[in-house]
C-alpha positions in Angstrom: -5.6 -160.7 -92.5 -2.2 -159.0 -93.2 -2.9 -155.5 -92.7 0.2 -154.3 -90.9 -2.0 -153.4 -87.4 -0.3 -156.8 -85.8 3.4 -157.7 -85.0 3.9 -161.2 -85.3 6.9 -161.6 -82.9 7.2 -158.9 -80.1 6.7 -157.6 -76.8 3.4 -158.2 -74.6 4.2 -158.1 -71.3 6.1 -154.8 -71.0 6.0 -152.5 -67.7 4.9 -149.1 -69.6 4.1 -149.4 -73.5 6.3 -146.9 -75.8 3.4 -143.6 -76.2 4.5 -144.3 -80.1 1.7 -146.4 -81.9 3.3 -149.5 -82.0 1.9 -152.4 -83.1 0.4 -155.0 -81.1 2.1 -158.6 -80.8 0.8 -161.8 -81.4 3.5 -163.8 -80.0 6.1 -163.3 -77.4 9.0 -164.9 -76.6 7.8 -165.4 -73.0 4.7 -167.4 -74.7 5.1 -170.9 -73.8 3.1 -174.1 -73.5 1.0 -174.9 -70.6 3.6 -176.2 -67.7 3.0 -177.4 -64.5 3.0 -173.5 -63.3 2.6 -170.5 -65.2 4.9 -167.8 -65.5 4.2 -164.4 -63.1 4.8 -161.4 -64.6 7.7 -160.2 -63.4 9.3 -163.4 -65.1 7.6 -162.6 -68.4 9.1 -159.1 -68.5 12.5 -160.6 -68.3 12.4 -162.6 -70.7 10.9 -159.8 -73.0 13.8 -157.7 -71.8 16.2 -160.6 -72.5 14.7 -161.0 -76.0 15.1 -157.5 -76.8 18.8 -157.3 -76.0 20.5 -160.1 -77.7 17.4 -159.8 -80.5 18.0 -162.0 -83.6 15.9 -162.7 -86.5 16.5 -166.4 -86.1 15.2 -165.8 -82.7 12.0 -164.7 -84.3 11.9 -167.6 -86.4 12.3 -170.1 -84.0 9.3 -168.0 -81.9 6.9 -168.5 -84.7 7.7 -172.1 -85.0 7.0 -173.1 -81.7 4.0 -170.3 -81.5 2.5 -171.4 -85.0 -0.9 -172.9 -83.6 -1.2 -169.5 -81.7 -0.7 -167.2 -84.6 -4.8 -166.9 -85.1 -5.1 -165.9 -81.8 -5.5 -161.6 -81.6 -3.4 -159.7 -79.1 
């Protein structure tokens, strides 16, 4: 449903959530497929953090491309 309560592409793993309502993601760019060990958290955060700062909408493209069986999932 495309109501606008859900990001599609965003951050998930942050240390402290904005107190602004922001949406909830579905995906984030520290998703990634079952490897032979999973990321900590600590990892995750970076890669939100790197995400964030050279941000591109290609970037967000390429996120729901490789996240596109996940995008039923809720956050």
């Amino acid at each position: 449903m495309l109501t606008g309560q859900l990001s599609w592409v965003g951050l998930r793993h942050e240390v402290a959530p904005a107190p602004t309502a922001r949406r909830r993601a579905v995906l984030s760019p520290a998703d990634r497929p079952a490897g032979p060990a999973p990321l900590d958290e600590a990892t995750r955060r970076r890669l939100e953090v790197l995400y964030a700062k050279d941000y591109s909408p290609r970037l967000d493209l390429t996120i729901l491309l490789r996240g596109f069986r996940q995008l039923g999932r809720t956050a």
